[in-house]
N, C-alpha and C positions, 0 to 999 in steps of 0.2 A: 563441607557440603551445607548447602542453606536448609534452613527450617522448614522450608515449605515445597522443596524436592526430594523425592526418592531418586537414587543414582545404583547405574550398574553398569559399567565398563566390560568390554567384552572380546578388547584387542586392546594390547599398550597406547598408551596416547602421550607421547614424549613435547611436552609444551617447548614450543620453537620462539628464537630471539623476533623482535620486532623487526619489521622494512627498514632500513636504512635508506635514507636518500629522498624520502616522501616527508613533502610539507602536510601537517594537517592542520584544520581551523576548525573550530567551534561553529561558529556564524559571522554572517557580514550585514551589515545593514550601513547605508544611508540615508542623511536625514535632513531636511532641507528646512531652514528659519527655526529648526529645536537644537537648543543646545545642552540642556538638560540628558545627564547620561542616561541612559533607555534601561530597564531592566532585562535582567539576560533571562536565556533559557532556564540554566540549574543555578543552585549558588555556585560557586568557587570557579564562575568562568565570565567574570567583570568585563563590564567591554574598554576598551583603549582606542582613544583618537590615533589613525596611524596617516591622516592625510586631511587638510580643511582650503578651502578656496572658495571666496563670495559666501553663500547663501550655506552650501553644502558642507557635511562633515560626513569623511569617511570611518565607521567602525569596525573592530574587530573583536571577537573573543575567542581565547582559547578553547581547545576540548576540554570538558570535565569530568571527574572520575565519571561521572556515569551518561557521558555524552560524548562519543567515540570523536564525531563529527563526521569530516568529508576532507578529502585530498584536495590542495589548492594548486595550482601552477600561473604565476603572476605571470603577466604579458606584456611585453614594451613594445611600440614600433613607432617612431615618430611623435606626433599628437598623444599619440592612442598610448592607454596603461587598460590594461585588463586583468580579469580573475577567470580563470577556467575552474568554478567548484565542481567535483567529482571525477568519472575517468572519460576516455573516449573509446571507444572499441576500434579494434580491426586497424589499427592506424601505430607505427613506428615513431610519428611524429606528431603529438596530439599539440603540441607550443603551435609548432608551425600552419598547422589543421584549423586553430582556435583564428590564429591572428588573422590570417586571412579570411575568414569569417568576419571579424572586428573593422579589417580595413576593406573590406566589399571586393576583395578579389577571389571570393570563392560565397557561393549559397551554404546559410544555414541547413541548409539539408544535405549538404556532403557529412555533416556532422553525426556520428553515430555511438549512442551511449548511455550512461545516465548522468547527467553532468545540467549546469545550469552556468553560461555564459554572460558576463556583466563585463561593460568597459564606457569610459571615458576617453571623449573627444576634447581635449584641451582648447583646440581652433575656435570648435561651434558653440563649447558650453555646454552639451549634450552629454544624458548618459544615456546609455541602448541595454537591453537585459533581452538576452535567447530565450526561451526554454526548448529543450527537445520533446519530441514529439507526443510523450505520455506527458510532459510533465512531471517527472518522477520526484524531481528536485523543487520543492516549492518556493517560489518566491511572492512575495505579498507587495502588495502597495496601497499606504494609507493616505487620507490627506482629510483635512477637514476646514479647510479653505485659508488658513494661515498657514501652516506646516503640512509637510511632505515626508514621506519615508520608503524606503524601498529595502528588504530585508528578507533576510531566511528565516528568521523566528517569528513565528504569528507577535508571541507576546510582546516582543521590543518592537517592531513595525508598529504595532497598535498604541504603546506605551510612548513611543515619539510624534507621532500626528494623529491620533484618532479620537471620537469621543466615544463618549461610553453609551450610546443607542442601540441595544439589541437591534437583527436588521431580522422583523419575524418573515419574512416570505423565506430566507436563509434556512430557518429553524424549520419551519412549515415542511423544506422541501429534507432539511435533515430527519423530522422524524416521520413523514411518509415517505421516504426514498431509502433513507439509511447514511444518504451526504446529502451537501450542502449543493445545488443544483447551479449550474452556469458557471460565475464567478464569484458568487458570493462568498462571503465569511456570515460569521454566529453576530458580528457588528457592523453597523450602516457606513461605516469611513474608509470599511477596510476591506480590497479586493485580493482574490488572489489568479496572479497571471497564469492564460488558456495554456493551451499543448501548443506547439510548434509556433510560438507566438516572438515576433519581434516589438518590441516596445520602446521608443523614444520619450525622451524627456528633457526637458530643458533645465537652466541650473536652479532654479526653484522647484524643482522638483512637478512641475505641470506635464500632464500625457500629454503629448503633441501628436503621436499616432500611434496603432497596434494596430497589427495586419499577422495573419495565416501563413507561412512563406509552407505548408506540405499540408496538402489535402489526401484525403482518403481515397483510393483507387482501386477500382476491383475489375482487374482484365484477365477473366478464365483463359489458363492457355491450352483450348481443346486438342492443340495438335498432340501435347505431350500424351503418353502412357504412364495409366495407373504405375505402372514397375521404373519407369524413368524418374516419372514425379518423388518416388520412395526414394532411389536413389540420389536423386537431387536434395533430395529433404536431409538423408544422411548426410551427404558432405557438409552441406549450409551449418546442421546442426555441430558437427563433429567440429569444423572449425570454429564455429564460436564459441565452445566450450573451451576446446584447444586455448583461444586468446584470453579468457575468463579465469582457467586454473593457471595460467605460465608462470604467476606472482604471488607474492606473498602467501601469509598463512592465511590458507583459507577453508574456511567452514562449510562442511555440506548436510542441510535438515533433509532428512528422510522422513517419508512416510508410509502407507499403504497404498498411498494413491499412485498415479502413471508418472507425473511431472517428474517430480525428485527422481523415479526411478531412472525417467529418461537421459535426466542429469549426468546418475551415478553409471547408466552404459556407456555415457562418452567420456568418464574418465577409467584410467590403467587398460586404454585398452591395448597400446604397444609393451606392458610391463607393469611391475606393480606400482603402486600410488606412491604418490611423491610424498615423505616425510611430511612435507606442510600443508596435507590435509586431514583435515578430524569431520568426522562423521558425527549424526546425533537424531535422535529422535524423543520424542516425548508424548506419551499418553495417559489418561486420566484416571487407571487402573494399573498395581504390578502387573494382573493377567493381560493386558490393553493387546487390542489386536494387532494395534498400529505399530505398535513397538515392536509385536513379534514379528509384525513380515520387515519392518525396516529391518531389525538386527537379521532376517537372510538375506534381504538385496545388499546391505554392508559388508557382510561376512563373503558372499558369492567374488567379492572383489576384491577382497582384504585390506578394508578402509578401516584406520584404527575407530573405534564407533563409542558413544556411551548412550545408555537409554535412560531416561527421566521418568519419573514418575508424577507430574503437576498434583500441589498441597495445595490448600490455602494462600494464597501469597498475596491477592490483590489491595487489601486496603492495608498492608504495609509499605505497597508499595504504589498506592498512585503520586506520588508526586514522578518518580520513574516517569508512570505510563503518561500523565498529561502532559510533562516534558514533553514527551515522544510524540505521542499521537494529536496534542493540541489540543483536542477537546472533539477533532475530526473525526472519528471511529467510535464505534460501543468501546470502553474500555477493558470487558473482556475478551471479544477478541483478537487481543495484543497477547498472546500466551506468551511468546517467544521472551516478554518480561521475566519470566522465573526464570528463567534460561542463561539470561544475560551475562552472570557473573562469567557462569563457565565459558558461552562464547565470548567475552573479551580475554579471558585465558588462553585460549588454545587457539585464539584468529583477530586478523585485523580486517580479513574478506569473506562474505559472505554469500554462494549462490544462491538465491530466491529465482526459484520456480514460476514464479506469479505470471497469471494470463494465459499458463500453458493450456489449462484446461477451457480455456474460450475459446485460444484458435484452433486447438485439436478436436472442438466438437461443431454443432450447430445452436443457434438460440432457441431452437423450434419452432419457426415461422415459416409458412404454407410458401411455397415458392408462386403461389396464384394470387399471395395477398396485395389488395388493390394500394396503391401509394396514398390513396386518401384516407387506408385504414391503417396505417401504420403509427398514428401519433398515439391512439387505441391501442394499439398493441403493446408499444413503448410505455403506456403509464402500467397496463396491466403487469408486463415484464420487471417495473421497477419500484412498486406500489408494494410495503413491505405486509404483512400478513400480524397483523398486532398493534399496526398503528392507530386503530383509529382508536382508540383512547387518548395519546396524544393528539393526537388531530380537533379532537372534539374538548379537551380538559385544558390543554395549554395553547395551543395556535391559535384555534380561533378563538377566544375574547379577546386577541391581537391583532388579530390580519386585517379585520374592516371588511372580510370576503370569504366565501367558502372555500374550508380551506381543497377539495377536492377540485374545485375550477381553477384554483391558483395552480395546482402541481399537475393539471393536463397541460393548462395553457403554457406554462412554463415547459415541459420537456417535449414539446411539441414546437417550439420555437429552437430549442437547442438542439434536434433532428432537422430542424429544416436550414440550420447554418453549415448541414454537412453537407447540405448539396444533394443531388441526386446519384443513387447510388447502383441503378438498377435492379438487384436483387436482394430484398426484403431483409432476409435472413441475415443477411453480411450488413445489409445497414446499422440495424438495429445491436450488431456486434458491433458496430463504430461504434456507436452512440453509449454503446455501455462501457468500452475502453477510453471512448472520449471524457466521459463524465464520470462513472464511476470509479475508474481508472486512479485518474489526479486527486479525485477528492476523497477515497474512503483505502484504496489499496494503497496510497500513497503511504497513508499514515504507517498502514502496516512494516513499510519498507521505514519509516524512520524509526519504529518501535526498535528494528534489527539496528538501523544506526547509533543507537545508545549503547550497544558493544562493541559494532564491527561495519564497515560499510560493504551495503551491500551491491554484487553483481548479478544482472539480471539478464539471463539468456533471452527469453521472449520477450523481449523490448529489445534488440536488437534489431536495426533496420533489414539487416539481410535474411531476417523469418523474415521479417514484417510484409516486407516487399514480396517476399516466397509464397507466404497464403493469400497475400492478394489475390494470387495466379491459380490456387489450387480448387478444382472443384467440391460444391458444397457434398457432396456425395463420396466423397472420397476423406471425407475427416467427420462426418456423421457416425455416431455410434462410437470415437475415437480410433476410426478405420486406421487413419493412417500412422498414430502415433502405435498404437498395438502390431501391425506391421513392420513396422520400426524394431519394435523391443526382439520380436521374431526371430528376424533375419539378423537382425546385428549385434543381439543381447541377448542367443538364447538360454542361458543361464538366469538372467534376470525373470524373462518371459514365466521363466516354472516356476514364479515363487506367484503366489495366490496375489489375485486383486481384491484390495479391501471391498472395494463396491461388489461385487460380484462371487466370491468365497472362493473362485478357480481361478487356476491360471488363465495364462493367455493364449493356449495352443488350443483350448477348449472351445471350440466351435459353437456350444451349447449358447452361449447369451444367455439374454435373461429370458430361459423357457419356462413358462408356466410353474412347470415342474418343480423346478429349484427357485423359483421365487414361490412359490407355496410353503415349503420347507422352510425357506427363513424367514417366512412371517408367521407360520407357526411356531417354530421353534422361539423369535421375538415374545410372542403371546403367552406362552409359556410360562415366558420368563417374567411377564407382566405378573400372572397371575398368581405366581409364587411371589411377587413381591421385589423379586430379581432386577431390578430395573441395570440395565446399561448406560455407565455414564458413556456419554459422548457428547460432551457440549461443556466448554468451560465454565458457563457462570455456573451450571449443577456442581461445580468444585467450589466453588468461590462463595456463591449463595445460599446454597442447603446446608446449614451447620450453622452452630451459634456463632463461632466469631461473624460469617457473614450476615446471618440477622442483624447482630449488634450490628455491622458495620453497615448496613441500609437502613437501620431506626437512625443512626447520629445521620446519612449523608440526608436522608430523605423527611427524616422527621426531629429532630434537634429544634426546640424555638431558637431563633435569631436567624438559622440559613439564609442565603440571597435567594435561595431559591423559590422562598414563600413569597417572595417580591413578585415571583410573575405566575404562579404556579398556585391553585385553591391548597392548603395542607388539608382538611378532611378527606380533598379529593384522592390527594396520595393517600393518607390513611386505609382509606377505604381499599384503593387500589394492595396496597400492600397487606392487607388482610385478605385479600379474593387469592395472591398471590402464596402467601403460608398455607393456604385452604387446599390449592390445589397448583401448583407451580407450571404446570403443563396448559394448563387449561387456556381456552384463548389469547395463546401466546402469549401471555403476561410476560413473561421474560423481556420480550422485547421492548414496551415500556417501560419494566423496572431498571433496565438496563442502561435505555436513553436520558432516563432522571438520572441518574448515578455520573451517570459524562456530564449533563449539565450543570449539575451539581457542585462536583467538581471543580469544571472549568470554571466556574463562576470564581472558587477559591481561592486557585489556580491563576489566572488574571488579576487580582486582588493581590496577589504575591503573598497569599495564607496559606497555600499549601508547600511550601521552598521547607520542608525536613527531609 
């Protein structure tokens, strides 16, 4: 057991042999006029020339101990060689599914999954690169007008064509937004490719074009009934699950919340769970609530289960997390990092829940709001609560401009590339799947990739397509996901909703009543001193190793980070933050220096222990 977990097992967990029959890869990158080997993701996963022609070199690197990767299925037809990275849903024949995507006898949009498609055309001299519609799978393209590169790994893309120019509007929109806005990266050379984006390139590696091939669509189907809609939602869900658990060993994270739970009702429900699922949870407390209601929705199904206890772990381990996450997310949190070991033990797949709670809710936007006020809405909506210390300490002596005019103008340009959507409220859901999506959840999903690759039910085109159709009224309040658990889970339904302290037969909502109760009862607990953890960096940064470990990233002389960053300023900052941790969201700045920081190191190839 690691240092920095508490573990408690609470059904046998019999660790199962690996997939046979699946290729995996590290990463791929091409790289066009650099011949210099690129630096990899982790150590011990070197890249190998496995193909070179004119200008272009194709690479490869293995998975490394602590970089699971991704499933590859190479592609031949004529001209064409291709790479299908990751899986495809719903489909028997994903070879055949890809190729014809590759050879233009079928739309990238029959394509359904989390996968990222790359192929060469021998005839034209062209490469072409997919991505599916979240984006989930990143791929990058650097160039800095000699050299070219095209790759999975930020660092080796960057490390074969780019220069070293921070790109601050990048940064700007990272620490008021929380990600990197449109396509930017953290550097001026290096982009990284939209959602549902097909891209051309010629054999110097130059864009020739990128085009949208699936837009966002939102056609309410009024004729259905609320009780049709459910039962349509059940089937949709049951079989994607269904096609998500048929393989391999695979991991299911539980929590308090509805997603995971939804997960854990569409699986055993013709019998008990198949050998090659492990269950897991982890909270920041032995007493953690989260772990007490996941070990009953575990136990209500008999999924063999273990609960976590999150220690200390983070500045053991960021070279792990910057691997993973790039430098794209706060680095705390990626909790799933303490985790890691056990799920590369007991799974090679992972479901991730993610999204479920955007399309099962609403954004809370007035259904009367004018289209002219929505770009207002959208910075409000995504304008983080703590920024403006970065905003004000590090961006702007950067930008050339304020930095509040730069992050309207900007995600008000990336709302109006979605087209019109008619109703408010589901725009402004695109627009946060579109962007926040690819650039800050994504990471999350590669953190899980450094053990296990994961599958993700709500990225699935056949929701995706399903809530286009469903009314906003009808998955408000999470009507129709609680509905769901009701009627087709009621075993799961009775175990308590972490938001809410009851289950879900409980009619009650949040009535005055009992949300009185639990902000007294909170208050309480304040004033006794009791504080609840619930928030990872309180694990990671209240305690001396974490002190010690924000004086070296944040205040150490020589840092890169004093390169762009006042250090009094941080000082100061990190003195208001020991004072009082809570207090205008300091966290959140302390948090976005610590990633910067980092990655600064991290690209530098100083952080590789």
């Amino acid at each position: 057991m690691s240092a920095h977990l508490g573990q408690m097992t609470i059904a046998p967990v019999a660790e199962q042999p690996r997939p046979v029959g699946v290729e995996w890869i590290g990463d791929v990158l091409v790289t066009f006029g650099a011949t210099a080997t690129p630096p990899a993701r982790r150590p011990g996963a070197a890249w190998a020339t496995t193909d070179t022609a004119g200008d272009w070199r194709l690479w490869e690197a293995p998975p490394a101990p602590d970089w699971h990767g991704v499933p590859i299925t190479r592609l031949a037809a004529g001209d064409w060689s291709g790479w299908l990275l990751g899986e495809l849903y719903g489909t028997p024949w994903p070879a055949a599914d890809a190729l014809a995507v590759v050879t233009g006898h079928a739309s990238p949009n029959t394509l359904n999954g989390h996968f990222l498609l790359l192929a060469h055309d021998a005839a034209a001299g062209e490469w072409h690169v997919w991505t599916n519609r979240h984006a989930s799978l990143h791929a990058y393209y650097a160039s800095d007008g000699r050299r070219a590169a095209l790759g999975t790994c930020f660092r080796a893309t960057a490390g074969a064509a780019a220069g070293s120019d921070l790109d601050w509007e990048a940064l700007t929109g990272f620490f008021g937004f929380s990600f990197c806005p449109a396509d930017r990266t953290f550097l001026r050379d290096v982009r990284v490719l939209r959602p549902a984006g097909h891209y051309r390139f010629d054999g110097r590696g130059r864009l020739l074009s990128a085009e949208r091939y699936w837009q966002w669509q939102r056609a309410v189907d009024e004729r259905r009934s609320p009780e049709d809609t459910l039962a349509e939602y059940a089937e949709r869900f049951q079989t994607v699950m269904d096609d998500l658990t048929a393989s391999g060993r695979v991991a299911v994270p539980i929590s308090g919340g509805l997603d995971s739970r939804s997960t854990v009702a569409a699986i055993g429900v013709d019998g008990p769970p198949a050998p090659r699922l492990w269950a897991y949870a982890y909270g920041y407390q032995p007493n953690s609530i989260e772990t007490r209601l996941a070990t009953q929705v575990a136990a209500a199904r008999g999924l063999p289960f273990t609960a976590f206890t999150i220690r200390p772990y983070l500045f053991t381990s960021l070279p792990r997390v910057l691997a993973g996450v790039e430098g794209f997310q706060e680095v705390t949190l990626s909790r799933q990092a303490s985790v890691a070991e056990a799920i590369a033990r007991h799974s090679d797949y992972l479901i991730a829940a993610h999204w479920g709670d955007v399309y099962h809710d609403t954004m809370g936007v007035a259904a009367d709001t004018p289209a002219a006020n929505l770009p207002a809405v959208a910075y409000a909506k995504f304008r983080r609560v703590g920024s403006d210390w970065l905003l004000r300490h590090v961006a702007a002596p950067h930008l050339g401009q304020a930095p509040e005019e730069w992050l309207r103008a900007t995600i008000a340009d990336e709302l109006a590339r979605l087209g019109p959507l008619g109703e408010p409220d589901f725009a402004i859901k695109a627009l946060k799947i579109d962007q926040y999506g690819p650039r800050s959840v994504s990471a999350s999903l590669r953190m899980f990739q450094s053990a296990a690759f994961p599958r993700l039910p709500f990225y699935d085109t056949r929701l995706v397509d399903f809530f286009g159709t469903v009314p906003t009224e009808l998955v408000a309040g999470r009507r129709l996901q609680i509905a769901h658990l009701r009627r087709y889970a009621p075993d799961l339904a009775r175990v308590p909703w972490q938001e809410t302290g009851r289950d879900l037969f409980d009619d009650g909502g949040f009535s005055a009543g009992h949300l009185a109760r639990r902000a007294a009862g909170k208050a309480a607990r304040l004033l006794s001193g009791q504080r609840v953890i619930e928030r990872n960096w309180e694990v990671q940064f209240l305690n001396p190793a974490g002190q010690a470990g924000l004086d070296d990233w944040l205040l150490r002389p020589g840092r890169r980070l004093h390169d762009h960053v006042d250090v009094a300023a941080v000082r100061a900052l990190l003195a208001d933050f020991r004072r009082d941790p809570w207090g205008d969201k300091r966290s959140y700045a302390v948090n976005l220096l610590l990633t910067l920081s980092a990655w600064l190191d991290y690209m530098a190839g100083e952080l590789d222990v």
